[in-house]
C-alpha positions in Angstrom: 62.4 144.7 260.4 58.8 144.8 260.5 57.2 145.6 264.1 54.5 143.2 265.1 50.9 144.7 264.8 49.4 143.6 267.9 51.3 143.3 271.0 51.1 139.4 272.5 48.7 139.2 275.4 49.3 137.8 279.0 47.2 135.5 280.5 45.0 137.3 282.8 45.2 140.7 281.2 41.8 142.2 279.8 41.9 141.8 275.8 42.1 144.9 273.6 39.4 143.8 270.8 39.8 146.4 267.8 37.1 147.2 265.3 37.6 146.2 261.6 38.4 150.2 260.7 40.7 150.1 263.8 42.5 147.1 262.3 42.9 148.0 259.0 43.8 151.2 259.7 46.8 149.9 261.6 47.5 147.1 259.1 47.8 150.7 256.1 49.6 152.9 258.5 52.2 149.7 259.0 52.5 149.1 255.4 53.3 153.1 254.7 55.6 153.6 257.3 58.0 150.7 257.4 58.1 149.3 253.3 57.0 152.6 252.5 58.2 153.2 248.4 59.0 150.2 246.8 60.6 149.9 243.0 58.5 146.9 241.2 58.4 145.2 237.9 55.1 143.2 236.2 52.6 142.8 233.6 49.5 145.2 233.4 45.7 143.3 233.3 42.2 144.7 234.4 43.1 148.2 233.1 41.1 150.8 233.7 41.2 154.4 232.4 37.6 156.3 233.8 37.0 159.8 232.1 38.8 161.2 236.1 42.4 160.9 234.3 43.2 158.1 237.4 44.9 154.7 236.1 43.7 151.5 237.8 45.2 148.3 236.8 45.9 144.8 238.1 49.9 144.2 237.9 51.1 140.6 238.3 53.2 137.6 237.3 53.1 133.9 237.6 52.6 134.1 241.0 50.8 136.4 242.6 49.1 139.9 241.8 48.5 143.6 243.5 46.2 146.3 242.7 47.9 149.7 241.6 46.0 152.8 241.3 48.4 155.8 239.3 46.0 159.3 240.1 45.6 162.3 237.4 48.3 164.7 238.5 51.3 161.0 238.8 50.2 159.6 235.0 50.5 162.8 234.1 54.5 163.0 233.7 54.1 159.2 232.1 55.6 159.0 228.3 53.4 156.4 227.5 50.0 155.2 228.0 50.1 151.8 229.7 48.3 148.8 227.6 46.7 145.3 228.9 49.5 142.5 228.8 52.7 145.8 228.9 55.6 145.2 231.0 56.2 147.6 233.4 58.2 149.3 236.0 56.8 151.0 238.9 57.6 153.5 241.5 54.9 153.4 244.2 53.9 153.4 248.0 52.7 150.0 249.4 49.0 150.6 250.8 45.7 149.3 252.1 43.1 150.2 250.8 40.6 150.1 253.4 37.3 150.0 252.2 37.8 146.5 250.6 40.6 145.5 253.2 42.8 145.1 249.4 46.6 145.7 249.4 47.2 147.7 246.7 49.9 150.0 245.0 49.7 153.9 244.9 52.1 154.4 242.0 54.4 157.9 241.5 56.3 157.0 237.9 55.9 154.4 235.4 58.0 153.4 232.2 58.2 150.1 230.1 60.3 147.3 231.2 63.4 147.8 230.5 63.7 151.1 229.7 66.0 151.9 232.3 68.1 149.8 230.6 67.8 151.5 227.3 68.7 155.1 229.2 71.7 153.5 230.6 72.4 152.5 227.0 71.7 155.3 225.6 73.8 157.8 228.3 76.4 155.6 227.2 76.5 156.0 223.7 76.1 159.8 224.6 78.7 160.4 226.2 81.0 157.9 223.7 80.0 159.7 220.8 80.5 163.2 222.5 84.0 162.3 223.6 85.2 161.9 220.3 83.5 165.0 218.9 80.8 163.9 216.7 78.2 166.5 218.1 81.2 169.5 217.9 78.9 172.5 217.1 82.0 173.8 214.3 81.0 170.4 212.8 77.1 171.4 212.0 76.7 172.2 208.1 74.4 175.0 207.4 70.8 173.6 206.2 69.8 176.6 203.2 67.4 178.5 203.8 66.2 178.0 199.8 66.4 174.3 199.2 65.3 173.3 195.7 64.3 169.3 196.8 64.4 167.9 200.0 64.3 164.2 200.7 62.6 162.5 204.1 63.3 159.4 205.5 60.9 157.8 207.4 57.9 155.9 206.7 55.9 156.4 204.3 52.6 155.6 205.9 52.9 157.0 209.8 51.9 160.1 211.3 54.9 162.2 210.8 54.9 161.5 207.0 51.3 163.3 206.9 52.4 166.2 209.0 55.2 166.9 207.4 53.6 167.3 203.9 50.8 169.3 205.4 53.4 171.8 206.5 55.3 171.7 203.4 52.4 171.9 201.1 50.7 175.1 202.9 54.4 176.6 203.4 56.1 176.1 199.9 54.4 173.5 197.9 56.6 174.1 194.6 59.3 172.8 196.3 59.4 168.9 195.3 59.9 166.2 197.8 61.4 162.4 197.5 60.5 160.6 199.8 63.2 157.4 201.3 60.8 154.6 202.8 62.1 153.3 205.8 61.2 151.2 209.0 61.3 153.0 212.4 60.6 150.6 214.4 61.8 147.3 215.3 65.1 145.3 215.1 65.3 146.6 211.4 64.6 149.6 211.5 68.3 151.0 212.2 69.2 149.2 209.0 66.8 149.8 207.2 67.7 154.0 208.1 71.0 153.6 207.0 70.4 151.8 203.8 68.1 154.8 202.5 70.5 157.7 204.1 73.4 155.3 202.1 70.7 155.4 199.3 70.2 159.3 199.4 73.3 160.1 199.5 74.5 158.2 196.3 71.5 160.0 194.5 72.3 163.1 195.6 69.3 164.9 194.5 67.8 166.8 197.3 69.6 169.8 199.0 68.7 168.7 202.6 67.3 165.5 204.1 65.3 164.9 207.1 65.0 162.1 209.2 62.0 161.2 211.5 59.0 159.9 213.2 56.6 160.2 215.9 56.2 159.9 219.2 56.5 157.0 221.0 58.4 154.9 224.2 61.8 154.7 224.3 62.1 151.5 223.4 60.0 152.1 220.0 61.9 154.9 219.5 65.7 152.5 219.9 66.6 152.7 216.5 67.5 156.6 216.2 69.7 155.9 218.7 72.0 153.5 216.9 76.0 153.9 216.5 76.4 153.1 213.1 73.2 155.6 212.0 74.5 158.4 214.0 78.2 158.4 212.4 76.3 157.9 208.9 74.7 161.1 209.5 77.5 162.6 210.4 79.3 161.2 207.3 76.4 162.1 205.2 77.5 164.8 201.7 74.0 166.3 202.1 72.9 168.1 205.5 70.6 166.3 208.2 67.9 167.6 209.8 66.6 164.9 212.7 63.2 165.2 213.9 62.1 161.7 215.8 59.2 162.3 219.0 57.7 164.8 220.6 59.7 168.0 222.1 60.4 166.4 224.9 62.1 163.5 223.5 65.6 163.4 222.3 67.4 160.6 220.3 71.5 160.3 219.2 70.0 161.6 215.8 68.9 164.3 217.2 72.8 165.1 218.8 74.7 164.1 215.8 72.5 165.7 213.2 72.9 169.3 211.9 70.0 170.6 212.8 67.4 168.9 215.7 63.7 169.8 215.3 61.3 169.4 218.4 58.5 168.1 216.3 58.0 166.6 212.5 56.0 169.7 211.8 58.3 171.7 213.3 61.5 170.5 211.1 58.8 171.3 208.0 58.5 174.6 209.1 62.5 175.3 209.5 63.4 173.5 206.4 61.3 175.7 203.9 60.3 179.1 204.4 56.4 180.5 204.3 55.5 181.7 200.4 52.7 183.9 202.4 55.4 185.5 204.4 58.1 186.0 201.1 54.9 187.3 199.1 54.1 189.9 202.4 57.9 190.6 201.9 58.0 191.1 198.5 54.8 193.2 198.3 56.8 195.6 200.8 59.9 195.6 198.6 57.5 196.5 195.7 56.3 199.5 197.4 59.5 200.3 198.6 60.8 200.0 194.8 58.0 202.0 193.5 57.7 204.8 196.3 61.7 205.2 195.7 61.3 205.3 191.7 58.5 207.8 192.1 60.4 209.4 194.0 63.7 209.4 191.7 61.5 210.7 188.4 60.1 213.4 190.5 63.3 214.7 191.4 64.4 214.0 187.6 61.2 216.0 186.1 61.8 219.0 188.3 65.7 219.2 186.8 63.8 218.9 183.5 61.6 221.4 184.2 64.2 223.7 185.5 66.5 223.2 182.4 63.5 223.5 180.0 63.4 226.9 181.9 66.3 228.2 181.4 66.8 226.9 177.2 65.9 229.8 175.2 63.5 229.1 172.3 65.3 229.2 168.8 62.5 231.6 167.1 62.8 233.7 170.5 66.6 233.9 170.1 67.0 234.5 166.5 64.4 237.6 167.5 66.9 239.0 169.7 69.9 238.5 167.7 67.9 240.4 164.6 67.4 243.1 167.0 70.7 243.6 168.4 71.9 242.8 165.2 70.2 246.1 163.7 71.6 247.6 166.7 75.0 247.3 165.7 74.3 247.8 162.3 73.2 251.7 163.2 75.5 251.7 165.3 78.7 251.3 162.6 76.6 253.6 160.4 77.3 256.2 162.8 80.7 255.3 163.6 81.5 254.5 159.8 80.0 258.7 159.4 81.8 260.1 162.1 85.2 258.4 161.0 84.6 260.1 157.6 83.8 263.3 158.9 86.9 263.2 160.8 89.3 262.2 158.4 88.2 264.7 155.8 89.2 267.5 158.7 92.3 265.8 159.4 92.8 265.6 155.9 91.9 269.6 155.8 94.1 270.5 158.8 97.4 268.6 156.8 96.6 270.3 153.8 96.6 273.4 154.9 99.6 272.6 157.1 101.6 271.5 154.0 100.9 274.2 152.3 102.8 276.4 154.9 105.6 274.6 154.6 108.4 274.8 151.2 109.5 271.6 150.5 113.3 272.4 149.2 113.9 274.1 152.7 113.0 271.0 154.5 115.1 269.0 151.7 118.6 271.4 152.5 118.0 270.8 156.3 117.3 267.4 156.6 120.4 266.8 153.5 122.9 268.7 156.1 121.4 266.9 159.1 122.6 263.5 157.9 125.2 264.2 156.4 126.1 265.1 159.7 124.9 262.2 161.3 126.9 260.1 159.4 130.3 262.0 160.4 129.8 261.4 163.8 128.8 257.3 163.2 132.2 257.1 161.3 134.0 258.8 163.9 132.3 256.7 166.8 132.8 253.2 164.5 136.7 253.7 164.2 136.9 254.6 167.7 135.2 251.6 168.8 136.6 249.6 166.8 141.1 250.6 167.6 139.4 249.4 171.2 137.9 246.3 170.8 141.8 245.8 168.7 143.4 246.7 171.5 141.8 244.5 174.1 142.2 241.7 171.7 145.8 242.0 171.6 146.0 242.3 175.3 144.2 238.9 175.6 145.6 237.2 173.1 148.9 237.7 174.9 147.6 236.8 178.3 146.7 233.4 176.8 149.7 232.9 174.9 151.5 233.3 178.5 149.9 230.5 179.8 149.7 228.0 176.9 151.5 224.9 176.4 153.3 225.6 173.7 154.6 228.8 175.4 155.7 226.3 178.0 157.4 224.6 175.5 159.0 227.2 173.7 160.9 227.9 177.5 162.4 224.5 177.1 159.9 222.5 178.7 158.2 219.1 177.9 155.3 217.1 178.4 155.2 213.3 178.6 152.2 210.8 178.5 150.9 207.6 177.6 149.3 206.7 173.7 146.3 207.6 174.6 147.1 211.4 175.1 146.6 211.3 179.0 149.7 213.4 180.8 151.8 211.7 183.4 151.9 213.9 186.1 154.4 211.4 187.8 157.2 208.7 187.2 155.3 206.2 189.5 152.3 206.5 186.9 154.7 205.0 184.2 154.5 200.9 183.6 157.2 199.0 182.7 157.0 197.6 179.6 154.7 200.9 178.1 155.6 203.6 175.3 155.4 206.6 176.6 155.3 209.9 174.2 157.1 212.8 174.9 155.9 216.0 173.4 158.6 219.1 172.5 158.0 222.7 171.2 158.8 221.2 167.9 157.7 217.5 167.3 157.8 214.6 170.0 159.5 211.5 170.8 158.2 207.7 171.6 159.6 206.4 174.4 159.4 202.6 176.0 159.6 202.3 179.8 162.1 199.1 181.2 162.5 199.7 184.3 160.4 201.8 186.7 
């Protein structure tokens, strides 16, 4: 309840008369301390933007209107800048503003009409979409780091369009680019998204495909943040890079999307590497390449020359062979002498040796000698041999002794089946079988009937 601003006087009592300052000083110092901050929606009119950074501005409806004044370091955190004829919300301080004796507003945040609604919307849609997994990181596709086309959606003659090609261009401009025109903003622009992503898609030419736009308010900004689009991105074949607004905005795109760039120029500069830094790259591979090849045929010419050191020139070695070939060849002359010379005294030595010897003697002795010899091998073969007669005879009887027939010969016999086997026992006998038995002269067949 607001407290009166001037007590009620009694008859009699001495009036307190206040100055003008006094009064409206009183009447601000009320308005602060009891309404204090106040939420409150209107049109902007008389806008005023001076070079200080302060907003002034005139908010009203049909029927009535109050000053508002928004200072540098409030606008400052404002997504927007405010327009003559905008709906508005406002967070402020009621106020006088004493040297007029004006009410006015001192305002602390700002945002279209109606946005809060969209947030609410949006947080909604958020949390639906999370809730059923649609921004699970395990579902992000890798965008490639190489792409051969890459298709934008967006339209075709906004800011974001321009900066994106810049970037592209001065990055990679071999890399071609097809371009899906597309409202993005306005009832249709959601459609108008998913037709070309739908479009893309059937196409299939382009390796990667980013959506975006610029900045803008919320409410401009509605249609990234529709149902359908975000599961047809996440139902897209081709990766999705989403780049709508400024960093500081985010969009259901941007969730739902593979990849979320802050800016459009940033999404340019993550979709396609810099040529200037692959040609730095490859200029250091080159000298990498060539330092190491150098390197290699260095090591490979010092084994050549070390093996060209150690092969022996043909000329050089035929020289060396000559010589040690004459070497030898004096060398065998000598030898070839000296054998000679040797053989002829040998040759002396027998002579004269042979000479001292008569040849019948030798005859007569070595005659007697084997005749001798072969006495004594007659004598030693017939001895030898009435031994190995004897031993032969001794075994000969041992084996006879234990022999089968031997056996037989005492009156024994031996019985077994057709095949030869012997039956060591009556229980191996079948009924029914012929059994032979064998005698020390000839053998009888036998059939078995009862067993």
């Amino acid at each position: 309840m607001i407290k009166p601003i001037l007590e009620p006087q009694q008859t009699g009592e001495t009036r307190k008369i206040y100055s003008v300052s006094e009064l409206a000083f009183k009447v601000r110092k009320q308005l602060e301390d009891v309404i204090g901050q106040v939420w409150i929606s209107g049109e902007i009119s008389n806008l005023a933007l001076p070079a200080s950074g302060h907003w002034y501005f005139t908010l009203k409806d049909n029927g009535a209107q109050l000053r508002c004044a928004i200072f540098k370091n409030r606008n400052r955190s404002a997504r927007f800048t405010p327009e003559d004829g905008q709906q508005v919300l406002l967070r402020a301080k009621l106020s006088l503003y004493e040297p007029r004796g004006d009410i006015q507003l001192i305002g602390e945040y700002i945002e279209p009409a109606g946005e809060g609604a969209l947030q609410i919307a949006f947080n909604r849609l958020k949390e639906k979409l999370q809730a059923e997994g649609l921004f699970a990181p395990e579902l992000k596709r890798p965008i490639p780091k190489h792409p051969k086309k890459i298709g934008i959606i967006t339209s075709p003659s906004g800011a974001a369009i321009r900066d994106v090609l810049s970037v592209l261009k001065r990055r990679m401009p071999q890399i071609p680019v097809i371009i899906y025109p597309s409202q993005v903003q306005g009832e249709k622009a959601a459609k108008s998204l998913i037709e070309q992503l739908d479009i893309a898609n059937q196409h299939n030419q382009c390796d990667v495909l980013l959506i975006t736009r610029g900045g803008g308010s919320l409410e401009d900004m509605w249609c990234f943040n529709d149902e359908t689009l975000a599961r047809k991105i996440r139902q897209s074949d081709i990766p999705v890079v989403s780049a709508v607004g400024h960093e500081v905005d985010t969009s259901i795109s941007d969730w739902v999307a593979d990849l979320r760039a802050p800016t459009p120029s940033a999404a340019a500069e993550l979709l396609v590497p810099d040529q200037s830094e692959l040609l730095r790259k490859l200029v250091q591979l080159e000298r990498r390449l060539t330092g190491e090849f150098e390197h290699r045929l260095q090591v490979a010419q010092s084994k050549l020359d070390t093996l060209i050191a150690r092969i022996i020139h043909p000329k050089q070695q035929l020289s060396s062979y000559k010589i040690e070939l004459q070497s030898l060849n004096k060398s065998l002359l000598g030898a070839q002498k000296y054998l000679l010379q040797s053989k002829q005294a040998e040759y002396k030595d027998l002579d004269s040796r042979l000479r001292s010897y008569n040849p019948k003697l030798q005859l007569s002795q070595a005659k007697s000698s084997l005749q001798q010899t072969n006495k004594s091998l007659v004598q030693s073969w017939k001895y030898l041999l009435k031994q190995k007669q004897q031993m032969l005879a001794l075994k000969a009887q041992k084996l006879n002794n234990i022999s089968p027939l031997a056996t037989l010969e005492r009156g024994y016999t031996i019985t077994g089946d057709e095949s030869g086997k012997a039956l060591k026992s009556a229980k191996e006998a079948r009924t029914q079988q012929t059994i032979i038995t064998k005698f020390v002269d000839g053998e009888i067949k036998s059939k078995v009937y009862d067993n």
